[in-house]
N, C-alpha and C positions, 0 to 999 in steps of 0.2 A: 439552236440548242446551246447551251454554257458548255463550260469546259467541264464536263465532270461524267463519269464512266458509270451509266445507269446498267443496272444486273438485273433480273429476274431470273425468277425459279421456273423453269421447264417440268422439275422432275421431283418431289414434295421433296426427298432425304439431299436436294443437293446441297454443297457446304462454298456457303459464298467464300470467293478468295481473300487472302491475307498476306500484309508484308510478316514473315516470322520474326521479323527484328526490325528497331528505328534505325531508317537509311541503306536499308535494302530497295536493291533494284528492281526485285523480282515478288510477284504475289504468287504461295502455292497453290497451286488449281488440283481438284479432286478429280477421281473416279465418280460416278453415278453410279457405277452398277457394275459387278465382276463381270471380268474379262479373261477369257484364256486363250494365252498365244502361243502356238507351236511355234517349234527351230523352222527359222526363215519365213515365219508367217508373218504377217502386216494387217493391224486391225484399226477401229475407228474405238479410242474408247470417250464415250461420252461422260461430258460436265453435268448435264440437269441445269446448265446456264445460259440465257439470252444476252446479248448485249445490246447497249445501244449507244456506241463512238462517236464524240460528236468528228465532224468532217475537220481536216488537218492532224486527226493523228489515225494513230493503228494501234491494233495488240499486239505483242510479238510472243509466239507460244515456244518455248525455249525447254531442253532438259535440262533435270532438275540433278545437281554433278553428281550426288549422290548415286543416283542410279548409274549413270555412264560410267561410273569408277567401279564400282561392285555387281555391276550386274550384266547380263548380256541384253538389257531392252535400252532401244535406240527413236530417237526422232528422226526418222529420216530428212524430212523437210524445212530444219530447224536454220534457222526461227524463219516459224511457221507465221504467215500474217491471216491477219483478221481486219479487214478492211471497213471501213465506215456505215457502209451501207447493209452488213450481212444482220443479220436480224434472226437466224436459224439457232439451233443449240448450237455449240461451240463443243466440238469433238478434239481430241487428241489423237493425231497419227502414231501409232508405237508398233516397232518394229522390232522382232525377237531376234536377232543375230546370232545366234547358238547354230551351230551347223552340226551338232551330234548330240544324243539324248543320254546324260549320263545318267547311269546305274545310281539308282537313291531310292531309300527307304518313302523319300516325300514324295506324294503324286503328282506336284507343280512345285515350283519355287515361287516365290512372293519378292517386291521388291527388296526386303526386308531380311530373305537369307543370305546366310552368312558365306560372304567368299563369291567369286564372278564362277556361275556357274550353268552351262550347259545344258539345256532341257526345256521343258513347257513351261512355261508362266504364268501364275496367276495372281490378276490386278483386281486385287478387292476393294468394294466399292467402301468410298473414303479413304484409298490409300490418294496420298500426296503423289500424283504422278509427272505434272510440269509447273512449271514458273511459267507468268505472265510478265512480261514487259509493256509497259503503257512508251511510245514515241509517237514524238511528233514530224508531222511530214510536209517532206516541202513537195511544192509542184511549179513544174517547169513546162515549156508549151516546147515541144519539139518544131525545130526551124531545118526544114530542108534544103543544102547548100552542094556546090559543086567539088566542093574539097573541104577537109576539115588543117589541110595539110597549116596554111596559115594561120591559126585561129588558136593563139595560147602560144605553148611552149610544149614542145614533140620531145619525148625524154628516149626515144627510139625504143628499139626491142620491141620483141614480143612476150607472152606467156612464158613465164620462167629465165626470161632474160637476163635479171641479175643475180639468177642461180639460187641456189639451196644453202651454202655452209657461206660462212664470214670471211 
């Protein structure tokens, strides 16, 4: 297979991805179909998109900052991969982080309301819900040894070892 990122349509309304400007890193990926997520709930929302990666790279399914700035829905899994071989529609993990349901006139909030705000969500279909990243991947053949102790350069420490502030 060539190097190039084949799509299909799973779903008739899905909306192939796009870079939204030359020399972005990321293509916006859509919703398929409304989704409603309660506080602390975690849903699958589906693209309406197949892929077919050739082998040496990956997709990497990222949020899109907009939402993680103004709203309470999260990727938990982020960046989420899409591995070479998957072949299935291509779903989005989204995650409602709202831990209480605030008093509003609106019966869901949408990506799209104004202000980070607490409560149900609702992802209507063709809203812009992540960024795709296309990378390339290396592969290594893991070598089972008695120590790694000699093998480079040992910078010590552990997790958190050279601390948090400057």
């Amino acid at each position: 297979m060539e190097d190039k990122l084949y799509i299909s349509k799973c779903r008739k309304d899905a909306v192939i991805p796009k870079y939204a400007n030359p020399g972005d890193a990321g293509m916006d990926i859509y919703a398929a179909e409304d989704v409603i997520i309660e506080p602390g709930c975690t849903k699958l929302v589906p693209t309406g998109l197949k892929m077919a990666i050739p082998v040496g790279y990956e997709v990497q399914i990222r949020p899109r900052s907009g939402i993680s700035l103004k709203t309470m829905l999260r990727i938990p899994n982020a960046p989420g991969t899409i591995d070479s071989g998957y072949r299935d529609e291509v779903n989005v993990i989204v995650h409602n982080a709202s831990i209480r349901q605030e008093t509003s006139d609106e019966m869901y909030f949408t990506p799209d309301s104004k202000g980070v705000r607490h409560g149900t969500y609702l992802i209507r279909k063709g809203d812009r819900i992540a960024q795709m990243v296309i990378a390339k991947v290396e592969y290594l053949t893991p070598q089972l040894v008695e120590s790694v102790e000699d093998i480079g350069e040992n910078r010590g420490g552990g997790f958190g070892s050279t601390g948090v502030t400057g």
